[in-house]
C-alpha positions in Angstrom: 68.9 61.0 -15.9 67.6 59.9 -12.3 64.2 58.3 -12.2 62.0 60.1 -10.0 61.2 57.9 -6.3 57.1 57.5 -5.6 57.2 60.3 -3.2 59.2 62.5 -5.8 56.6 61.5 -8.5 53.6 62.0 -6.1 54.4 65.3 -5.4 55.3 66.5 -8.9 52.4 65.2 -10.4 50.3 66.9 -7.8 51.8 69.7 -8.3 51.2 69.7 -12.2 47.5 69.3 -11.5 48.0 72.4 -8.9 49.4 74.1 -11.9 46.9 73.1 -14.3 43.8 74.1 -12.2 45.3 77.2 -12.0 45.3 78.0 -15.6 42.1 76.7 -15.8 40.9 79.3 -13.2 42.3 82.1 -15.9 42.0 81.0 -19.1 37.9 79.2 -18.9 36.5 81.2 -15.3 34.1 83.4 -17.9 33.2 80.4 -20.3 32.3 78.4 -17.1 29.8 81.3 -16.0 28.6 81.5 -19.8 27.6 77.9 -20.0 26.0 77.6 -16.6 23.7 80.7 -17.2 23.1 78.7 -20.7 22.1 75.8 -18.7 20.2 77.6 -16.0 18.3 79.6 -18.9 17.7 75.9 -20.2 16.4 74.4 -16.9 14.2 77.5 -16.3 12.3 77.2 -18.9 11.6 73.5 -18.8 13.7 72.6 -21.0 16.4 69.7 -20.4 20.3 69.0 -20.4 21.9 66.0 -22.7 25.0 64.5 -22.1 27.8 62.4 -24.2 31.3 62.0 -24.9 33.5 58.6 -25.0 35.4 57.2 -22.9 36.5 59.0 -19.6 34.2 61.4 -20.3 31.6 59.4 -20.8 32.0 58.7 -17.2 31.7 62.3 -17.1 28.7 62.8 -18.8 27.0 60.4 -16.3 28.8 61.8 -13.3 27.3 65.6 -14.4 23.9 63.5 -15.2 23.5 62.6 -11.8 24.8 65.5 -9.8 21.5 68.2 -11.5 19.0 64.9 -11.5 20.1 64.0 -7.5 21.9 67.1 -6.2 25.0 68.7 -5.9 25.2 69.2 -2.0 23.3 67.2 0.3 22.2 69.8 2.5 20.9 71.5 -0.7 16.8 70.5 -1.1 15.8 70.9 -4.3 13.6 69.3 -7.4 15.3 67.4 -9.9 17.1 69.0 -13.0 16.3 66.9 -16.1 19.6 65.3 -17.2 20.1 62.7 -19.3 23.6 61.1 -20.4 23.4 59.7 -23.6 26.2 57.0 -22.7 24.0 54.7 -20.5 21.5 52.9 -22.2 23.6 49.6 -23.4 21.1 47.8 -25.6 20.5 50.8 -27.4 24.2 51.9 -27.4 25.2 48.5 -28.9 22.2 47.8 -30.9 22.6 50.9 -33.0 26.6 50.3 -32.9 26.7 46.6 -34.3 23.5 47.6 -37.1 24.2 51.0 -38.2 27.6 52.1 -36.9 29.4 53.7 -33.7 29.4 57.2 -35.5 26.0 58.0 -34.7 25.3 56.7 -31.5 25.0 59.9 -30.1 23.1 62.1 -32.7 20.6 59.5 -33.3 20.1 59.8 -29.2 19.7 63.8 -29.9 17.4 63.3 -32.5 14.7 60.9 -30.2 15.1 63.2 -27.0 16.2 66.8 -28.0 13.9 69.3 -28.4 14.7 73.2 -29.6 15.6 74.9 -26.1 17.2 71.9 -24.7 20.9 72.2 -24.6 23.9 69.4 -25.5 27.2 69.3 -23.4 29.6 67.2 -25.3 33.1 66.6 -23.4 35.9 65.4 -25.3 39.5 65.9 -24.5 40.5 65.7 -28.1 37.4 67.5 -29.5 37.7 65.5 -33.0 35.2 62.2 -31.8 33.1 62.1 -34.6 30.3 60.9 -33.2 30.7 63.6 -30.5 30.9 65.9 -33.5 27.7 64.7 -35.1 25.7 64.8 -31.8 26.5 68.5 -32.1 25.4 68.9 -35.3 21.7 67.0 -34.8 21.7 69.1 -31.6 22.1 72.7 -33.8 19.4 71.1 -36.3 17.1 70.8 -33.3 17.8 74.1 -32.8 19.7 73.2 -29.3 21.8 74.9 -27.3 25.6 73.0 -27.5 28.2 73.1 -24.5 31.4 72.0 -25.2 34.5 71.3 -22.6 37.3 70.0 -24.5 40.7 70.2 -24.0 41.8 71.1 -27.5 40.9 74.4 -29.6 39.3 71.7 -32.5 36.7 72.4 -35.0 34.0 71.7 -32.0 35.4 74.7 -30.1 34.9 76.8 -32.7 31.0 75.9 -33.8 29.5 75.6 -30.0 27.7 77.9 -28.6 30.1 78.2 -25.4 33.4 76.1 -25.8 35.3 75.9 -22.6 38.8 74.9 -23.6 41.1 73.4 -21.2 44.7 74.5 -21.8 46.3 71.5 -20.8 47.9 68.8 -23.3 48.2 65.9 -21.1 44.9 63.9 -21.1 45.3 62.7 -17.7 45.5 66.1 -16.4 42.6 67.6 -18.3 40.4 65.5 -17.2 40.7 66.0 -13.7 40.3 69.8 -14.6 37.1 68.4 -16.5 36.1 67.0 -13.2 36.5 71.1 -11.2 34.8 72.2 -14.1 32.0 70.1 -13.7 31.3 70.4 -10.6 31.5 74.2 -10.5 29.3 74.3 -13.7 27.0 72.7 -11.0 27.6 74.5 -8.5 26.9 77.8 -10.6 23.4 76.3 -11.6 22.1 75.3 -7.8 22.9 78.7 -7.0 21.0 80.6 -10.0 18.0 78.3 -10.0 17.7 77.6 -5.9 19.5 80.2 -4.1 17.2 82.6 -1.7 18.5 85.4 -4.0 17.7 84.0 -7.2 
């Protein structure tokens, strides 16, 4: 079997991402809608949106963060969306992880700023992170909304309140669909809260 030149590879990989986006546009275009109107629901009445996951998408949780507490466009001029991503505070992050344990680094966050009405987006590619998994759980005995994008139909699919599932296997892959999703779930929420319609 022939190894694939750089070009070759560049341009089949792209294309697997083309592919991928387009399944995502399918299979998750209705979960998408359902978690920004949970989110817009949550802004609109005060309340705010917490962020975690590990890894990558911890990156993700601070990217999503930032886009509702700065903005999404930069033509758009509007207030800032309470956002909080639970993967940034360091002291507190290895504090609690060296004294108590990694496995509740994110729950224990949930428990000292989530209030009923908030709502918790967890993003895991593997949906099986078990202190993802416990952050959901202290977020449903807050009586919080939870958001989860995974790219896996685990056990966290199953108990949020809006799962949107990713059908890609390859990790790399899903989370670049992660990033689309993100950024439309975004998108979605500027234009319910700040549109000249809404």
């Amino acid at each position: 079997m022939a190894i694939a030149g750089p070009l070759e590879h560049v341009a089949e990989r792209i294309e697997r991402t083309i592919t991928a986006q387009q399944r995502v546009a399918t299979a998750c275009a209705g979960s998408i809608v359902a978690a920004a109107e949970v989110v817009s629901g949550a802004f609109r009445a005060g309340n705010r949106l917490l962020l975690c996951g590990n890894g990558g998408s911890a990156a993700d949780s601070q990217h999503v963060a930032a886009e509702f507490v700065s903005r999404l466009y930069r033509e758009q001029d509007r207030p800032a969306l309470p956002a909080l991503a639970l993967t940034t505070d360091t002291s507190f992050l290895t504090a609690y992880s060296n004294d108590v344990g990694f496995a509740g680094v994110f729950a224990r966050q949930v428990e000292a700023h989530g209030r009923p009405g908030d709502v918790l987006m967890v993003i895991s590619t593997s949906g099986r992170s078990d202190n993802v998994l416990r952050a959901a759980d202290a977020a449903r005995r807050r009586s919080m909304r939870v958001i989860a994008l995974l790219a896996a139909d685990a056990r966290l699919a199953r108990e949020a309140d809006v799962a949107i599932v990713v059908p890609v296997r390859d990790t790399q892959v899903a989370q670049e669909c992660f990033l689309t999703v993100e950024h439309l779930l975004c998108e979605l929420v500027e234009r319910e809260l700040f549109s000249p319609e809404s």
